[in-house]
Every structure is written in structure tokens, then in C-alpha cells.
Backbone as CSV, one residue per row, in Angstrom:
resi,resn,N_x,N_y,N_z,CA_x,CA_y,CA_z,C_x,C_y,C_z
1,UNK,-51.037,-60.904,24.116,-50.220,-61.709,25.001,-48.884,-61.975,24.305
2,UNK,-47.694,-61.387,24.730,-46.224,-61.750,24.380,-45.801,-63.432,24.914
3,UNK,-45.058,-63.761,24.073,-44.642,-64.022,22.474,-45.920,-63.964,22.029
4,UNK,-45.748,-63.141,20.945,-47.079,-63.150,19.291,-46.164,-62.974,18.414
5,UNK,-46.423,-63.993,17.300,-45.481,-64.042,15.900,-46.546,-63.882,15.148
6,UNK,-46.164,-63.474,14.338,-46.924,-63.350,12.759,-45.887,-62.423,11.384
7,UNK,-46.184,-63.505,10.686,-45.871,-63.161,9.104,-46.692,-62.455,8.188
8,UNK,-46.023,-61.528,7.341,-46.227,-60.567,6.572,-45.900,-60.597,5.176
9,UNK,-46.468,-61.490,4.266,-46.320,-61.774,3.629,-46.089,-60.663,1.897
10,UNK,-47.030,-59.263,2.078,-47.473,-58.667,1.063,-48.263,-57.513,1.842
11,UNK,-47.871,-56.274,1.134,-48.480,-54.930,1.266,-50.162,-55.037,1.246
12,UNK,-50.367,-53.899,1.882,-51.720,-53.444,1.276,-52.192,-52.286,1.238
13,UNK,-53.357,-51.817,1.582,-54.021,-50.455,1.513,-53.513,-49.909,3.246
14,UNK,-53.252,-50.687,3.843,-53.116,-49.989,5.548,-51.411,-50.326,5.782
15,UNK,-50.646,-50.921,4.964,-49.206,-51.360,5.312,-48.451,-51.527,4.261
16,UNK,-47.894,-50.764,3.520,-46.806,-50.625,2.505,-45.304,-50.240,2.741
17,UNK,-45.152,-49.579,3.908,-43.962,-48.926,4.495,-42.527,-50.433,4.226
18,UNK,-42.832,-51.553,4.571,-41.510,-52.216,4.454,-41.585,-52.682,2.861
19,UNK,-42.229,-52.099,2.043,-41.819,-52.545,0.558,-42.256,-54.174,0.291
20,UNK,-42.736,-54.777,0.522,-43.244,-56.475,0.958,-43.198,-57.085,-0.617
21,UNK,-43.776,-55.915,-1.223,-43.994,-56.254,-2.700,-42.631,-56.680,-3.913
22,UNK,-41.771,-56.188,-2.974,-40.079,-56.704,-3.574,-40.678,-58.374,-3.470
23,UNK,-39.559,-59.063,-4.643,-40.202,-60.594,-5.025,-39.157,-61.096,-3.585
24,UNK,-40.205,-62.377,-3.015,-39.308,-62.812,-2.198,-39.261,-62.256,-0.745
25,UNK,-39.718,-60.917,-0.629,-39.287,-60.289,0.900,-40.683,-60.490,1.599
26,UNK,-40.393,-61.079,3.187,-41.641,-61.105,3.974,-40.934,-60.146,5.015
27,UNK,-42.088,-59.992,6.357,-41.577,-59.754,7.471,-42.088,-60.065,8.789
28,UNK,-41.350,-60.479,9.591,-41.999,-61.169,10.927,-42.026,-59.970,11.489
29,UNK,-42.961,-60.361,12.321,-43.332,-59.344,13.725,-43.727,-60.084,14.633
30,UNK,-42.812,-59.775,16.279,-43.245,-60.695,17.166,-43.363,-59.087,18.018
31,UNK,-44.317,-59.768,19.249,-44.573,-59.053,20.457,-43.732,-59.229,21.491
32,UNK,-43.033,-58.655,21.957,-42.145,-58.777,23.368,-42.332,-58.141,24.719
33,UNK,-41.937,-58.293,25.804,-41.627,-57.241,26.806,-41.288,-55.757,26.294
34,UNK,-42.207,-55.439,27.404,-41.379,-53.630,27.542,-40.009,-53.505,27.841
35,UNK,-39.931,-54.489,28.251,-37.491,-54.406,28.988,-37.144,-54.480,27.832
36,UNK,-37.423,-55.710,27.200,-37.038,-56.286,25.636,-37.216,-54.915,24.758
37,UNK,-37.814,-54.757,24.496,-38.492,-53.910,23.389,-37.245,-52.341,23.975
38,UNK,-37.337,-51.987,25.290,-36.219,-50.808,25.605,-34.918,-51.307,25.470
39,UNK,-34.567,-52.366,25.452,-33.542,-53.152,25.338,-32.895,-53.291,24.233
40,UNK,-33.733,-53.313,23.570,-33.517,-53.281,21.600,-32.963,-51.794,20.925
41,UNK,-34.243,-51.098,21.614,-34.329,-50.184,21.075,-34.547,-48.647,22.036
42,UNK,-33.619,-48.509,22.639,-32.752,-47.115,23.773,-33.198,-46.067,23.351
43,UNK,-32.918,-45.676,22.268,-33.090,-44.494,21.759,-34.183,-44.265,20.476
44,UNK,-35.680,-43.823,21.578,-36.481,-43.233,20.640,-36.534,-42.456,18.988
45,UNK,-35.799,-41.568,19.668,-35.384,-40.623,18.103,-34.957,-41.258,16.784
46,UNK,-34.838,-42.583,16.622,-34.025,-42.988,15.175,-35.602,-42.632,14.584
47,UNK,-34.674,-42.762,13.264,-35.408,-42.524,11.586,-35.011,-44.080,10.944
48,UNK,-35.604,-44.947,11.623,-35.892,-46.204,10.878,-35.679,-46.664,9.442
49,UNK,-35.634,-47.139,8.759,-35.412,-47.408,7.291,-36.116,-48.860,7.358
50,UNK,-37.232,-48.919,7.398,-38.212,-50.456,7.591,-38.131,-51.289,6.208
51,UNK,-37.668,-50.734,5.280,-37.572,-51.715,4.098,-36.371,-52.432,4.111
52,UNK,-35.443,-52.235,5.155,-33.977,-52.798,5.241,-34.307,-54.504,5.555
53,UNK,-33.402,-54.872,4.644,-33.591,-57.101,4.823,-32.438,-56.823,6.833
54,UNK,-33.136,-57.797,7.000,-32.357,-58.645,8.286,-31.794,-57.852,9.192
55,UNK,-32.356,-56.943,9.711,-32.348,-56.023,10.816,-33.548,-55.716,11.804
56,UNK,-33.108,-55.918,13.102,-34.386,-56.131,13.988,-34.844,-54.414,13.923
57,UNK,-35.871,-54.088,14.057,-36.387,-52.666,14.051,-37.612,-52.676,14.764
58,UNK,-37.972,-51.682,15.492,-39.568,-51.165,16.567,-40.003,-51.960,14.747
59,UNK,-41.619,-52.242,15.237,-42.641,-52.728,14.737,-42.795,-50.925,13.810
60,UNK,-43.009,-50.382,12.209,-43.638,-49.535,11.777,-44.884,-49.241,12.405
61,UNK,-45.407,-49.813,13.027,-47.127,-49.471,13.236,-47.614,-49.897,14.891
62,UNK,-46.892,-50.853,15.431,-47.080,-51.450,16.394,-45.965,-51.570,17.396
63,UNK,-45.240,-50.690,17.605,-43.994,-50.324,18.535,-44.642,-50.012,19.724
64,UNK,-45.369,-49.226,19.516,-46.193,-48.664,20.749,-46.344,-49.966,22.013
65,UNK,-46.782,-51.226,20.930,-47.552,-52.140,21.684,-46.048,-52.784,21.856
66,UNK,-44.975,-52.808,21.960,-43.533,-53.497,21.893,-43.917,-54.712,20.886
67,UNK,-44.126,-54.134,19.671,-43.592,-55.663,18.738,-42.624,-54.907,17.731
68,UNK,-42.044,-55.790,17.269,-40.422,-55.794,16.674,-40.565,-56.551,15.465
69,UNK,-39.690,-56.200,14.497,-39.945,-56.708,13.143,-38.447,-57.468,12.389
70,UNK,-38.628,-57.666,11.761,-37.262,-57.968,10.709,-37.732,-58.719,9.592
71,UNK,-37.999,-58.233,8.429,-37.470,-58.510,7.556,-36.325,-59.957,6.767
72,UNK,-36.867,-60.500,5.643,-35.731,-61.862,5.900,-34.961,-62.146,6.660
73,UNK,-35.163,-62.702,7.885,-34.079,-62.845,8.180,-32.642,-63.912,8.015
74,UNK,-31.722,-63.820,8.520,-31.042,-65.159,7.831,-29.431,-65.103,8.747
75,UNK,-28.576,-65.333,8.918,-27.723,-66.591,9.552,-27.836,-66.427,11.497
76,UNK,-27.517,-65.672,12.180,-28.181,-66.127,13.429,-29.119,-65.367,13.623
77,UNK,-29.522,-63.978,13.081,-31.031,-63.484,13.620,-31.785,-64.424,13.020
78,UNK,-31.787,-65.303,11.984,-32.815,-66.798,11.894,-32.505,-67.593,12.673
79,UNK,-31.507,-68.279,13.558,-31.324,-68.985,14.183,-32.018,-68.865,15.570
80,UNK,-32.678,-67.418,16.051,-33.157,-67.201,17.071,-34.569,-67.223,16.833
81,UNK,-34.707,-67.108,15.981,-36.439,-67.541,15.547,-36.910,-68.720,15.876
């Protein structure tokens, strides 16, 4: 059920791709609309870079399902949190 938030505190055996293990870096992932989620993100084809701080990006693992990620975020992509 959209809105779903959850924090990502640290890698593991099934999720290492955003680097988590850097000191300090988490990453949110919320669930959105399908509009939202095409809205964000138009064009299928990118080559992502998921370890990037404070950039909204498709979910690594869970795009499919429209959730969206970012990484620390901080001055208004935190303000929308």
C-alpha cells in the first residue's frame, strides 16, 4: 500500500548495490504511484549509479513495484520527506 517508507540502514547478503557500508550513509525507500514513479523517472534506459548521496533514483530492486530511493538526503529533497 503507497506511501511505504522504510530505512536502510546497512548492506547485506541480498543488498549491497548502494554501498550503505560507507560510515554515515543510509537510504530511504518509499512506495509511490505508477504516474509518480513515470513521472520521476520517463526514461527506462538509464544506467543508474545507486551509490550517489541525495538523488531520487527507481528503487535498485523494487522499481518494478514503483518505490524510489535516495540516499542522504539533505536541503529540500529532506524538506519533502
Amino acid at each position: 500500500m503507497v506511501p511505504y517508507v522504510s530505512i536502510a540502514i546497512a548492506d547485506n547478503e541480498h543488498d549491497n548495490i548502494s554501498e550503505l557500508s560507507r560510515e554515515g550513509v543510509f537510504r530511504i525507500n518509499i512506495g509511490v504511484s505508477k504516474e509518480t514513479f513515470g513521472n520521476l523517472f520517463p526514461d527506462g534506459a538509464v544506467e543508474w549509479d545507486y551509490a550517489v548521496l541525495n538523488q531520487f533514483l527507481p528503487h535498485p530492486h523494487y522499481a518494478a513495484q514503483h518505490y524510489v530511493c535516495i540516499l542522504n538526503p539533505e536541503g529540500a529533497r529532506a524538506d519533502c520527506m
